[in-house]
PABA-486405 format. One record per residue: residue number from 1; x negated, y, z negated of N, C-alpha, C in turn; residue in one letter. Coordinates in steps of 0.2 Angstrom, whole numbers. Example, Ala and Ser with C-alpha at 12.3 -4.5 7.8 and 13.67 -1.06 7.14 Angstrom:
BEGIN
- k;neast;nnorth;nup;caeast;canorth;caup;ceast;cnorth;cup;r
- 1;-66;-28;-39;-62;-22;-39;-66;-16;-39;a
- 2;-64;-11;-35;-68;-5;-36;-64;0;-39;s
END
This chain:
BEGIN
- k;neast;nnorth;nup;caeast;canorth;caup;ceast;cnorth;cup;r
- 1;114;179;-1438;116;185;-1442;122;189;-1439;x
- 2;120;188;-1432;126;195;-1428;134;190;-1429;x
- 3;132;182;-1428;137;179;-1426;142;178;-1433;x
- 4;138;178;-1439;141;177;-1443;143;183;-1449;x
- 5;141;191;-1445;145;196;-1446;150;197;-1443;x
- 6;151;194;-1436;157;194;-1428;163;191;-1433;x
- 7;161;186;-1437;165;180;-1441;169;184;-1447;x
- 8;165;187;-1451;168;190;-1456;172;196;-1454;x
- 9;168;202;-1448;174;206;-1446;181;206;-1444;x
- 10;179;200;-1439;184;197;-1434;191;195;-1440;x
- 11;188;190;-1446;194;190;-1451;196;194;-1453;x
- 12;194;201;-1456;195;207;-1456;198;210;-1454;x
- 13;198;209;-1448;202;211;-1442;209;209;-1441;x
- 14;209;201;-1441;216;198;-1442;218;199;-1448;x
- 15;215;199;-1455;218;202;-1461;223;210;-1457;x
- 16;220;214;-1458;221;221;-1454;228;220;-1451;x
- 17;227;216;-1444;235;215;-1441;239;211;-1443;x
- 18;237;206;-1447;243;204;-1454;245;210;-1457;x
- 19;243;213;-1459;244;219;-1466;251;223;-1462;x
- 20;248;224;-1455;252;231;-1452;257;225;-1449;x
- 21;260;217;-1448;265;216;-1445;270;216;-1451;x
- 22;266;214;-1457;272;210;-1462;273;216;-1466;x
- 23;270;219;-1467;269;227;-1472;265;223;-1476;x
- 24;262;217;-1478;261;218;-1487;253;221;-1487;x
- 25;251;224;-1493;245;226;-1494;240;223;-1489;x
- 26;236;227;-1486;228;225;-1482;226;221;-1489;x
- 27;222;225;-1494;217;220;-1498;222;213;-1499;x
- 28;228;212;-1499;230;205;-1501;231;201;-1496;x
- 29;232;204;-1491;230;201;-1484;224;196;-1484;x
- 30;220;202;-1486;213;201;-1480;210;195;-1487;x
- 31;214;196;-1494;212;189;-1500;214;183;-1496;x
- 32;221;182;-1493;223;177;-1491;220;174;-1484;x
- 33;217;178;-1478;211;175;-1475;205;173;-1478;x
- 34;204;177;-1482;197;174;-1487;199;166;-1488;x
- 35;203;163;-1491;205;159;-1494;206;151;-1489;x
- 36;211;154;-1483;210;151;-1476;203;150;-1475;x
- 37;200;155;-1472;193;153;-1470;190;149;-1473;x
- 38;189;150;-1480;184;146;-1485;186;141;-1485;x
- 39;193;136;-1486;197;131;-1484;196;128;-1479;x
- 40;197;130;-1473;197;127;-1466;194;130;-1461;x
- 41;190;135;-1462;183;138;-1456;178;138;-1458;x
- 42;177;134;-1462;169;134;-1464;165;142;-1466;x
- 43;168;147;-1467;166;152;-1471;164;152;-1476;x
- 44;156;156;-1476;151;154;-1482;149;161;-1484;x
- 45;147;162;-1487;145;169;-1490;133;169;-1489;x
- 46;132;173;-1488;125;174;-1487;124;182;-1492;x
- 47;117;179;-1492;114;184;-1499;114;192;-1494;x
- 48;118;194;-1488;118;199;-1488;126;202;-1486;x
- 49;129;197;-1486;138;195;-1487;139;199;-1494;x
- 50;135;193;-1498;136;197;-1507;134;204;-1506;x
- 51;129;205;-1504;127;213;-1505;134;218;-1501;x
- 52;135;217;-1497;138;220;-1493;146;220;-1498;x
- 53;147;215;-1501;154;214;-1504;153;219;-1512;x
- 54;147;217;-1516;147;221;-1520;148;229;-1519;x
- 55;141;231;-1514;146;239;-1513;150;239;-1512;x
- 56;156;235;-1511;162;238;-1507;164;238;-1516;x
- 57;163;230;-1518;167;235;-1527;166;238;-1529;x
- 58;157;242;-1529;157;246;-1533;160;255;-1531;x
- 59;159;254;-1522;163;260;-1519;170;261;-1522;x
- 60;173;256;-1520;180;256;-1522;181;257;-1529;x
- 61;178;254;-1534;178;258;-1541;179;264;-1542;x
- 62;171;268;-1536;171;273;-1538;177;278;-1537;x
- 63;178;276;-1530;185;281;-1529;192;280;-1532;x
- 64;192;273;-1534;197;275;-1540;196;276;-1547;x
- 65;190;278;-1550;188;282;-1553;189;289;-1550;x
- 66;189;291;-1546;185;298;-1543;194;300;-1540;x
- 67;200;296;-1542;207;299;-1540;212;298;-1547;x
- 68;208;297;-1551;209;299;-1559;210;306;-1560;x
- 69;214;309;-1562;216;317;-1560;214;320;-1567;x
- 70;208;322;-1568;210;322;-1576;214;331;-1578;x
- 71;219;332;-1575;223;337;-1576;230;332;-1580;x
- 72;231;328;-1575;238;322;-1577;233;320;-1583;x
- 73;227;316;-1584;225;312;-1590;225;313;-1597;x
- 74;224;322;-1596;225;326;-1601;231;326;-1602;x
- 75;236;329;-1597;245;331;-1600;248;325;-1602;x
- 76;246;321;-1599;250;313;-1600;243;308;-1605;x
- 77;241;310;-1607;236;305;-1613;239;302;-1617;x
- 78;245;304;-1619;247;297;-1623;249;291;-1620;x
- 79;252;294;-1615;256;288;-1612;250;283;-1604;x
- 80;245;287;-1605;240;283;-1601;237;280;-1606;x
- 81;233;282;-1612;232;278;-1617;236;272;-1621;x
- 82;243;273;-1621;246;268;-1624;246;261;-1620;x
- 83;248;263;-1612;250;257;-1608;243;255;-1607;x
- 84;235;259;-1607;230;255;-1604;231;249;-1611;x
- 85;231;252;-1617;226;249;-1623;232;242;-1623;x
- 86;237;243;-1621;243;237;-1623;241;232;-1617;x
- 87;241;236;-1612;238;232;-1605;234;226;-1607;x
- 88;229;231;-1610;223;225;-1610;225;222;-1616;x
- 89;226;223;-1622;227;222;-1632;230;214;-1630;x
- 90;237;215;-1626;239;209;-1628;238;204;-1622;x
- 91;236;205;-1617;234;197;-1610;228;195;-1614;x
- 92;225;200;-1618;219;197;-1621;220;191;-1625;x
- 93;223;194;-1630;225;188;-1636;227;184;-1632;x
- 94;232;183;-1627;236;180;-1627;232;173;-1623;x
- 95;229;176;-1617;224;172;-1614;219;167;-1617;x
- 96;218;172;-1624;210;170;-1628;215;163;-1631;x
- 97;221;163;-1634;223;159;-1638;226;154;-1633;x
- 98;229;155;-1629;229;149;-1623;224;144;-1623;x
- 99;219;146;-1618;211;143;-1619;210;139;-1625;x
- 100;209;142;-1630;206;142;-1635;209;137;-1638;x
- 101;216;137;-1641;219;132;-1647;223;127;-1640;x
- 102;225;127;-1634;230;124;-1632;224;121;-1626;x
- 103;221;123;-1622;215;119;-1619;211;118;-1621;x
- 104;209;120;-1629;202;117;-1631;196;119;-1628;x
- 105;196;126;-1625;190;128;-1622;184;130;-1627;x
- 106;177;130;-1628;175;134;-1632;174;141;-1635;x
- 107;171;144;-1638;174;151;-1642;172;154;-1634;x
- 108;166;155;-1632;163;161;-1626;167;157;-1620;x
- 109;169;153;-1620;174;152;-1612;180;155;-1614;x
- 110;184;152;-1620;190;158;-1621;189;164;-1620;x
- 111;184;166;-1624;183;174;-1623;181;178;-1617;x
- 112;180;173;-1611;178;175;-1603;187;176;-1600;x
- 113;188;169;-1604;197;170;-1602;202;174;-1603;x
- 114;201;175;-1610;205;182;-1612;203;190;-1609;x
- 115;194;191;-1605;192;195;-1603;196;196;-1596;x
- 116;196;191;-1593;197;192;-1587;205;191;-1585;x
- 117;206;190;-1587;216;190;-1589;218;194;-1590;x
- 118;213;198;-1596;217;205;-1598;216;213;-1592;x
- 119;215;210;-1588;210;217;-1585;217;218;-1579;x
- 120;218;224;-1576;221;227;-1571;218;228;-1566;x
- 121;218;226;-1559;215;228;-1554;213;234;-1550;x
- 122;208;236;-1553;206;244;-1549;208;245;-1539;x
- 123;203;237;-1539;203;237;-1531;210;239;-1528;x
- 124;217;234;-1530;221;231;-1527;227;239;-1529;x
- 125;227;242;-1535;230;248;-1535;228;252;-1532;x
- 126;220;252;-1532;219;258;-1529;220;258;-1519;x
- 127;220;251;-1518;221;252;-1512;229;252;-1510;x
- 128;232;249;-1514;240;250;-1514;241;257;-1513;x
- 129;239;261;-1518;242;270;-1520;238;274;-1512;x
- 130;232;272;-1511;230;274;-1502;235;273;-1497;x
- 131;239;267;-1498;242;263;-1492;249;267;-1492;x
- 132;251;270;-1497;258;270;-1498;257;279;-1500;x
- 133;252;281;-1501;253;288;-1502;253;291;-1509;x
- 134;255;285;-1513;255;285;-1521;250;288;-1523;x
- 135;246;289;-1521;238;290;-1525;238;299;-1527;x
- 136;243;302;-1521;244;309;-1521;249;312;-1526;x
- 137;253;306;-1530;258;307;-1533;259;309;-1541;x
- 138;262;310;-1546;260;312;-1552;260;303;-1556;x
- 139;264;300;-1552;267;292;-1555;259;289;-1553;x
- 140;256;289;-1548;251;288;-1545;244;286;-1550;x
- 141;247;296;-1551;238;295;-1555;238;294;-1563;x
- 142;245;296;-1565;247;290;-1571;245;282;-1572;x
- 143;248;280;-1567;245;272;-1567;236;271;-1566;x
- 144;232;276;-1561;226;274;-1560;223;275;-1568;x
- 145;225;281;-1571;223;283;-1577;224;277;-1584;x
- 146;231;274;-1583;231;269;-1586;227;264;-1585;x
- 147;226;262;-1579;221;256;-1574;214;259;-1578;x
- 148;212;263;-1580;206;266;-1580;205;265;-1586;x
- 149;209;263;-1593;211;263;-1600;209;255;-1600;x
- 150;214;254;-1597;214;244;-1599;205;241;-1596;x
- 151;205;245;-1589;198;240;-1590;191;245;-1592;x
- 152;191;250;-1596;184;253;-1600;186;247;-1603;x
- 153;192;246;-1607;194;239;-1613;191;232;-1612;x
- 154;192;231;-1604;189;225;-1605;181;225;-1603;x
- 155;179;231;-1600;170;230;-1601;168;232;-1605;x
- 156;171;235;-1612;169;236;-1619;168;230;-1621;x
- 157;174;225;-1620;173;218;-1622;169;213;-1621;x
- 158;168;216;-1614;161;211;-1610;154;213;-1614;x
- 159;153;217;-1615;148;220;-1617;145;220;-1623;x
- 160;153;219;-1629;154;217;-1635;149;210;-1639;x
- 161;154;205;-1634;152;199;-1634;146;196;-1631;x
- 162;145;199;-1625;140;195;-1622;135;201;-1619;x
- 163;133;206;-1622;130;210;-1617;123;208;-1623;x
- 164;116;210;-1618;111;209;-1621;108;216;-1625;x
- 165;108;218;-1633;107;222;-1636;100;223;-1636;x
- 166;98;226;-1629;88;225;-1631;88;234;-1626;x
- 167;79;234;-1624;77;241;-1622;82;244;-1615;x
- 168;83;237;-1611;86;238;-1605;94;243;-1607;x
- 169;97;242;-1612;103;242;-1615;102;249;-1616;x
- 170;98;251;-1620;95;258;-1624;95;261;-1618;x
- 171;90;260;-1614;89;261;-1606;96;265;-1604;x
- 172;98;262;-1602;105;262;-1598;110;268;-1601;x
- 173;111;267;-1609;115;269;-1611;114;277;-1609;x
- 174;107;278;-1613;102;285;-1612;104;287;-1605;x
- 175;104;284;-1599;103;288;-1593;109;288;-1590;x
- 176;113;285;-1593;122;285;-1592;124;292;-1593;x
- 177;123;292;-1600;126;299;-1602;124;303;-1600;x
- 178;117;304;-1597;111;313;-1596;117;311;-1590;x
- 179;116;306;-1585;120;307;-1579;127;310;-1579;x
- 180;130;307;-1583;138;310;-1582;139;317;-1584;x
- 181;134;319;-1589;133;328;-1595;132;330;-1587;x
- 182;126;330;-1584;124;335;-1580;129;335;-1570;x
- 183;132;326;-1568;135;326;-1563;139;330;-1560;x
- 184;145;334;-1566;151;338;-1561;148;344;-1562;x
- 185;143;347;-1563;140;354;-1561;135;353;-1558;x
- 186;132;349;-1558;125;347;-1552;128;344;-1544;x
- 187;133;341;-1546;134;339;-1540;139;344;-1535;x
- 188;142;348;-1539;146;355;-1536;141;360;-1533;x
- 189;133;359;-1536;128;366;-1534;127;359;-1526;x
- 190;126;353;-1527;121;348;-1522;124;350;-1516;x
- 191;130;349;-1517;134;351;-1508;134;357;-1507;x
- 192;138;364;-1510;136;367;-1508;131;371;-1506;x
- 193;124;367;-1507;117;369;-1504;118;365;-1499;x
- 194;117;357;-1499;117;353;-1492;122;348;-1490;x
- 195;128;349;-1492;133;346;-1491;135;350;-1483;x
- 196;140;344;-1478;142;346;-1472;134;346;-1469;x
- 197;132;340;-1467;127;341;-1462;126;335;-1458;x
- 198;124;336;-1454;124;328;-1448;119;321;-1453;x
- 199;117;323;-1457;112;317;-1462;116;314;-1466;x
- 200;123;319;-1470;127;317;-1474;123;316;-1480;x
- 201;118;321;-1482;114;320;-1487;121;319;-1495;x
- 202;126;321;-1494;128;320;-1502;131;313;-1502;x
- 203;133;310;-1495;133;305;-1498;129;299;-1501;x
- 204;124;301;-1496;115;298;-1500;115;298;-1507;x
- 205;117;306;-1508;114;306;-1515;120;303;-1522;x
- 206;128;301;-1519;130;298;-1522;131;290;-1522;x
- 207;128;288;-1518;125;280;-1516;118;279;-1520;x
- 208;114;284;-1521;106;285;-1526;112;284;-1533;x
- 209;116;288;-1535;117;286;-1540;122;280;-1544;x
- 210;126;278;-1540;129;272;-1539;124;266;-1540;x
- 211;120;266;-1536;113;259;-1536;110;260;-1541;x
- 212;107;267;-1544;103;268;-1551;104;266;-1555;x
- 213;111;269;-1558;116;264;-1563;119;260;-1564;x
- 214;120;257;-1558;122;250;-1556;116;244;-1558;x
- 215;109;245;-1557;104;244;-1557;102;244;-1562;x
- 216;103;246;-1568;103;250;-1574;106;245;-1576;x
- 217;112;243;-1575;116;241;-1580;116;233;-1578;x
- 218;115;231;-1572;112;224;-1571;107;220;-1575;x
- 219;101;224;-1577;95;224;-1579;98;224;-1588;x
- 220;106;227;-1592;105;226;-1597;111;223;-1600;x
- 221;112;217;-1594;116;213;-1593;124;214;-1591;x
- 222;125;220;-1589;132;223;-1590;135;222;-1582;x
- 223;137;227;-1579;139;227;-1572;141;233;-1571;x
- 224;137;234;-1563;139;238;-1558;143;244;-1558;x
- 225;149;240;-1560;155;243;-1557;157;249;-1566;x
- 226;155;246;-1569;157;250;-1575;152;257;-1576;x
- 227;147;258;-1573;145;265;-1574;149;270;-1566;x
- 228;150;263;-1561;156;266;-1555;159;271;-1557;x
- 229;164;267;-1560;169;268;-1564;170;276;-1566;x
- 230;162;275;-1571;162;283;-1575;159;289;-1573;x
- 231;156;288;-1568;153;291;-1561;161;295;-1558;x
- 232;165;289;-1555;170;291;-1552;175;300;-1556;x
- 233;174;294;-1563;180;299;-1566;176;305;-1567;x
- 234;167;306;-1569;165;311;-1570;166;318;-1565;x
- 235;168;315;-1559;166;319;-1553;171;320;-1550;x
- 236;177;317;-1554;184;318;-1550;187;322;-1550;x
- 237;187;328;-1554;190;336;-1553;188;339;-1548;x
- 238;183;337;-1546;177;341;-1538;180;336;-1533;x
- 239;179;329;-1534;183;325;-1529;191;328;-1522;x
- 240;195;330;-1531;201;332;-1527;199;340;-1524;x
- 241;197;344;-1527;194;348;-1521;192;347;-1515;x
- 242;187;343;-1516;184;340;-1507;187;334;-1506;x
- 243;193;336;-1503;196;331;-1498;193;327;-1493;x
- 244;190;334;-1490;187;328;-1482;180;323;-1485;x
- 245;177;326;-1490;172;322;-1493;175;314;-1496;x
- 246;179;315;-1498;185;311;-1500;186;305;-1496;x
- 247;189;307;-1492;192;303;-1483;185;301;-1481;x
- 248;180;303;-1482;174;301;-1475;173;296;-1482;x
- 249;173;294;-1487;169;291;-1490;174;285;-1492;x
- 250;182;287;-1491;185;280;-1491;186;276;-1482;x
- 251;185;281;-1479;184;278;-1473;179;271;-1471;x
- 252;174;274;-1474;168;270;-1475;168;265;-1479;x
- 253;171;266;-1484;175;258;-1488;180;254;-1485;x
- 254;183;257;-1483;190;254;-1481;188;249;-1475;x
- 255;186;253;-1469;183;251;-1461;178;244;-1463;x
- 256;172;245;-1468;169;239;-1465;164;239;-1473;x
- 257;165;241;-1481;164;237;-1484;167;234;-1488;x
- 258;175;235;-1491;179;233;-1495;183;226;-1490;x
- 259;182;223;-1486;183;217;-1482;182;214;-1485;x
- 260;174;216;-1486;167;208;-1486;171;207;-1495;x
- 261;170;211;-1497;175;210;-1506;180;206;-1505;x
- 262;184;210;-1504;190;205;-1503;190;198;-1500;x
- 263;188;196;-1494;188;192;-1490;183;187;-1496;x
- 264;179;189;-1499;175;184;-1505;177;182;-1508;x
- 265;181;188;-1510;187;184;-1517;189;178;-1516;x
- 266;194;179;-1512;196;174;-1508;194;167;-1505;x
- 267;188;166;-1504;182;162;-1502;182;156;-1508;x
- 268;181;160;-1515;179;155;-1517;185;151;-1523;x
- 269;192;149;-1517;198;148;-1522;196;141;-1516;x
- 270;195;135;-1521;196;129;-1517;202;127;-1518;x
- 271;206;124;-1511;215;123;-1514;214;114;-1515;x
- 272;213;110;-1516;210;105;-1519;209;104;-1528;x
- 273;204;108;-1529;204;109;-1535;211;114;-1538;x
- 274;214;118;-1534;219;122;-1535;226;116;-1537;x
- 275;227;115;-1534;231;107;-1535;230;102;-1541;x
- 276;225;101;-1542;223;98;-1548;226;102;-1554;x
- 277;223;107;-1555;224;110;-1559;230;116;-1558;x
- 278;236;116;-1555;241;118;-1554;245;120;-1562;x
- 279;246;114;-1565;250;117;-1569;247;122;-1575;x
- 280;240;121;-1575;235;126;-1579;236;132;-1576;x
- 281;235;135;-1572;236;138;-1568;242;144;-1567;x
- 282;249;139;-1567;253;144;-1568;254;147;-1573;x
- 283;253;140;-1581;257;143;-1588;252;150;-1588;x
- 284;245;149;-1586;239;154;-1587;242;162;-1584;x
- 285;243;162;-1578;245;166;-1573;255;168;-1576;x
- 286;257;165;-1581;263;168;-1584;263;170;-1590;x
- 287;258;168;-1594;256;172;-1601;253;179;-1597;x
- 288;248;177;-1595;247;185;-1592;252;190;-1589;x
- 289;253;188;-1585;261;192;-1583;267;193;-1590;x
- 290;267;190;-1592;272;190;-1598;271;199;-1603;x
- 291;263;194;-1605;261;198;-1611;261;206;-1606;x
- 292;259;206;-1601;260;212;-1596;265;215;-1599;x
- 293;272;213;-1596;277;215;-1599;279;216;-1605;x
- 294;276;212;-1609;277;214;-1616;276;221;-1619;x
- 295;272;222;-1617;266;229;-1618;270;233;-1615;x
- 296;268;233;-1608;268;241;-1601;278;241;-1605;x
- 297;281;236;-1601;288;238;-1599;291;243;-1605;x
- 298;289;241;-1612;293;245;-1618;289;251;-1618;x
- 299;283;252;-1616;279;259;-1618;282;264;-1611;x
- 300;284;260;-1606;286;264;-1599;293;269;-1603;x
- 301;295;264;-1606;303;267;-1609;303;270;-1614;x
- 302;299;270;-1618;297;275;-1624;296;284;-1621;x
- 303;292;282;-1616;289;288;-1612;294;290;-1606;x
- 304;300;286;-1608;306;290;-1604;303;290;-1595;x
- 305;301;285;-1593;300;285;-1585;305;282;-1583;x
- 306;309;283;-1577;314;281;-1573;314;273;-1574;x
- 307;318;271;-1575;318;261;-1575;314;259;-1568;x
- 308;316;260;-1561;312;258;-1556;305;259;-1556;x
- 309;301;266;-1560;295;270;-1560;295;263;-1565;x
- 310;295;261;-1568;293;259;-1577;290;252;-1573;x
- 311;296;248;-1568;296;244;-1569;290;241;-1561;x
- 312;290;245;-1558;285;246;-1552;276;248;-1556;x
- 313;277;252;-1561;270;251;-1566;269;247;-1569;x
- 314;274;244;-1571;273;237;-1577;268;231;-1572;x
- 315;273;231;-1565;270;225;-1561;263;226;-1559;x
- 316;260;232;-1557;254;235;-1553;253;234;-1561;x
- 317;254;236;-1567;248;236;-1573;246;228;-1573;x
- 318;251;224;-1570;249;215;-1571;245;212;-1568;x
- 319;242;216;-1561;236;213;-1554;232;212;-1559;x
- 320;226;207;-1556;219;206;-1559;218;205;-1553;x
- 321;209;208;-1552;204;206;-1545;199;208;-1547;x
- 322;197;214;-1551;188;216;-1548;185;213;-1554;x
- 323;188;217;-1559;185;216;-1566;186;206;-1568;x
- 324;190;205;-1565;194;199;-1568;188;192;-1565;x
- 325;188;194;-1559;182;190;-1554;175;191;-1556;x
- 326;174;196;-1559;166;199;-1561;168;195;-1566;x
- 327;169;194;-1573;172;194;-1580;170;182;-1578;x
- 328;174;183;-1573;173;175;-1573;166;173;-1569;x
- 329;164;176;-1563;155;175;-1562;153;175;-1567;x
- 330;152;180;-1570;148;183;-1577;149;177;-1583;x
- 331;153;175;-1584;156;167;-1588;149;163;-1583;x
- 332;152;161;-1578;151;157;-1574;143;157;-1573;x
- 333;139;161;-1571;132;165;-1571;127;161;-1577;x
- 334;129;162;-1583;127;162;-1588;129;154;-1595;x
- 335;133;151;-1587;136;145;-1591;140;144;-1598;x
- 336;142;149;-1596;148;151;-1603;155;146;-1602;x
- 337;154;147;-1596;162;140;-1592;159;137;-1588;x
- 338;163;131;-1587;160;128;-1579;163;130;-1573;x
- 339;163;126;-1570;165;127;-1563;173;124;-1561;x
- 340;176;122;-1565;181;120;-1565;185;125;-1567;x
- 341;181;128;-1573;185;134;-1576;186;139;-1574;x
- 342;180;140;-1570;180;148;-1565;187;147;-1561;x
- 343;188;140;-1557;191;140;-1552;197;141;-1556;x
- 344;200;140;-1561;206;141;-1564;207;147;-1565;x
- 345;202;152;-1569;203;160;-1569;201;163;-1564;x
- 346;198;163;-1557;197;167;-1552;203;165;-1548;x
- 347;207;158;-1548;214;158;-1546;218;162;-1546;x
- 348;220;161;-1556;225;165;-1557;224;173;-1556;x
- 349;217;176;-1560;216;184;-1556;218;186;-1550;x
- 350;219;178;-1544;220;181;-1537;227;181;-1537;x
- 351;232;174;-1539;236;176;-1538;240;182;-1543;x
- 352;238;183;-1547;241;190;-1551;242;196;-1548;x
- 353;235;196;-1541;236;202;-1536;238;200;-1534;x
- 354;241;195;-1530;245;194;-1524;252;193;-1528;x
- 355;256;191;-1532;261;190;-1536;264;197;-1536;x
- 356;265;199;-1541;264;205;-1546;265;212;-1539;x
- 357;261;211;-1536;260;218;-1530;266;217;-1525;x
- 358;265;211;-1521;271;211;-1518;278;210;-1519;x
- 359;278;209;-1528;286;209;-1529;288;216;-1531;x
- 360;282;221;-1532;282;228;-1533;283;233;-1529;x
- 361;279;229;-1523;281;233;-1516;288;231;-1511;x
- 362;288;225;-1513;296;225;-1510;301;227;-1511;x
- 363;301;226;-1519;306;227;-1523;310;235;-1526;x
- 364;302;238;-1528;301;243;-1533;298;251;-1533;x
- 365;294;247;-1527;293;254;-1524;293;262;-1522;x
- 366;294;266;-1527;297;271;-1528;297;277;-1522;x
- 367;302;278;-1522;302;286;-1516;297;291;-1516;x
- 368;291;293;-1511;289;298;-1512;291;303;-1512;x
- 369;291;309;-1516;295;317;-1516;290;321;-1513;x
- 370;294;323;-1509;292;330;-1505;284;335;-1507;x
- 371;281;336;-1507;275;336;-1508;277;346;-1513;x
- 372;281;348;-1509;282;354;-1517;286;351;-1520;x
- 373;289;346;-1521;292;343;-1528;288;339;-1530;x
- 374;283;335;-1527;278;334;-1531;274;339;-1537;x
- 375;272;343;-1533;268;350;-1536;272;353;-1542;x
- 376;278;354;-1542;283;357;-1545;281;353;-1552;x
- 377;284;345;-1551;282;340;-1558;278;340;-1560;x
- 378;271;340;-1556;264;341;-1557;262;345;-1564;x
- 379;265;351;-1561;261;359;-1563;268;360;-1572;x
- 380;274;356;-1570;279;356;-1575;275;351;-1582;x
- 381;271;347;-1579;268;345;-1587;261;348;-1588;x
- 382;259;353;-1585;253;356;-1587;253;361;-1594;x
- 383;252;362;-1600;252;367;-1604;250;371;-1600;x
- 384;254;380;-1604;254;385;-1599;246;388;-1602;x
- 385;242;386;-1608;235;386;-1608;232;384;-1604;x
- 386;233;379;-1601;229;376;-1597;229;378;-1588;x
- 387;235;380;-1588;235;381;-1581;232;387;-1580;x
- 388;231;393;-1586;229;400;-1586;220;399;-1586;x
- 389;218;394;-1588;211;392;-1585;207;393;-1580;x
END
């Protein structure tokens, strides 16, 4: 077990040093050893690999959830709701009819295709906007909030089509909502009683609740990372208050669980079958990018955002990884697609984060402003009601 953590780390680790020689994203790095490994080292995943890989996506959710600003969400709600709902509206179609009339897939494998194509990568922006400082930024947390639109859209979808409407669902729903009513006031009195203590008691108690609902939502058939998600948002006005709580807890994600995630994704892209199935592959991986642009790029320009701002969001709204790879297990799980088919949409989901991100980052990458002209633009789209709150 020691030697085949040593293995996984140690990849990690060369991911990591890849990340810092070339500049390009740690998460796309450490996908790209995933993918080596699984290919040509013998790298296998073990039933505590998976567990360790899942916290890290449900972690990661949550804090991109939890760096959702709902001050921006509010002043800028149109333009976060337009881009998510277009994000997701059209790779959907676009994907679902792909599939469906042009490969011949059946109806529930389309519709795992057009789920998992339409989805925005939480992981990969949100580890982007960390990496680059973005997250702190007004542009920042407009994209996350967009990110946060498109995939509630595609777990609604999942849920829609294929979620089990029985007591576990009732279940879930009920304990979702008492959860999120009572967390940003309950969870502001928990630390201030035992928050800052050598036990780290609150982040006990925000791991109790992440596993509860996650657990929850396994049981009724849904996923993990979707109550993350509304955990995250719920508790993120308190979030950006407690910075150091913040830092200690993506520290903790970043260091040694969002690897094992990554690093899986990656794992399970055979390039053999990749080849085979190349030209599916691309057209799939350019309807999605396409319909992307169809959507983000004109809604960027309606809402009067800088051309290089529009077009650096366009590309981060085209990533797929978390939901998109859930979305195809979840197919896959349940025999909805085969094994053939997974391998074509956990592909293109991977290339979408790798594409899409490094021609954003090299290209398009916007300048960060000075942290009071940050603030200045901030506090300039705040209603003067709201600020007097």
């Amino acid at each position: 077990m020691w030697l085949v953590a040593a293995e996984w780390l140690g990849l990690a680790l060369a991911g990591g040093l890849l990340a810092g020689w070339t500049g390009i994203s740690i998460s796309l790095m450490e996908i790209a050893v995933g993918v080596i490994g699984g290919n040509f080292l013998g790298l296998h995943t073990t039933p505590w690999v998976d567990f360790l890989a899942g916290v890290g996506s449900i972690i990661l959710t949550f804090l991109a959830g939890a760096e959702v600003d709902p001050v921006v969400l509010r002043s800028r709600f149109k333009e976060s709701v337009a881009i998510g709902l277009l994000s997701f509206a059209l790779p959907f179609g676009g994907a679902f009819a792909y599939a469906y009339y042009a490969l011949g897939w059946t109806l529930p494998a389309a519709e795992i295709a057009g789920i998992a194509l339409s989805t925005t990568s939480v992981a990969v922006v949100y580890a982007v906007m960390v990496e680059t400082g973005l997250n702190e930024s007004e542009l920042g947390r407009i994209i996350l909030a967009a990110c946060f639109i498109t995939d509630l859209g595609t777990v609604v979808a999942l849920g829609v089509l294929f979620a089990n409407f029985n007591a576990w669902m009732v279940l879930f729903i009920a304990v979702t909502a008492v959860v999120l009513a009572i967390v940003p006031r309950f969870s502001r009195l928990f630390i201030q009683h035992y928050g800052n203590r050598v036990s780290q008691l609150e982040i006990k108690y925000l791991f109790f609740l992440l596993f509860l609902l996650g657990g929850l939502a396994s049981m009724a058939n849904s996923e993990a990372v979707l109550p993350a998600y509304l955990l995250g948002l719920a508790v993120a006005g308190f979030f950006l208050e407690e910075k150091n709580l913040t830092l200690r807890m993506r520290t903790m994600a970043f260091a040694f669980l969002t690897p094992f995630y990554f690093l899986k994704a990656g794992l399970f892209v055979s390039l053999p079958a990749v080849i085979t199935s190349a030209g599916i592959i691309i057209i799939a991986l350019l309807i999605k990018i396409a319909t992307k642009f169809i959507g983000v790029w004109p809604a960027t320009r309606f809402f009067k955002f800088e051309p290089r701002e529009g077009m650096y969001t366009t590309l981060l709204m085209s990533t797929g990884l978390t939901f998109g790879t859930i979305s195809s297990l979840f197919g896959l799980n349940h025999g909805y697609i085969s094994q053939a088919q997974y391998t074509i949409l956990v592909t293109v989901v991977i290339l979408s984060a790798v594409v899409p991100t490094m021609i954003a980052q090299a290209f398009f990458r916007p300048d960060l402003a000075p942290a009071v002209k940050q603030e200045k633009r901030r506090h300039a789209l705040i209603p003067q009601k709201e600020e007097g709150n």
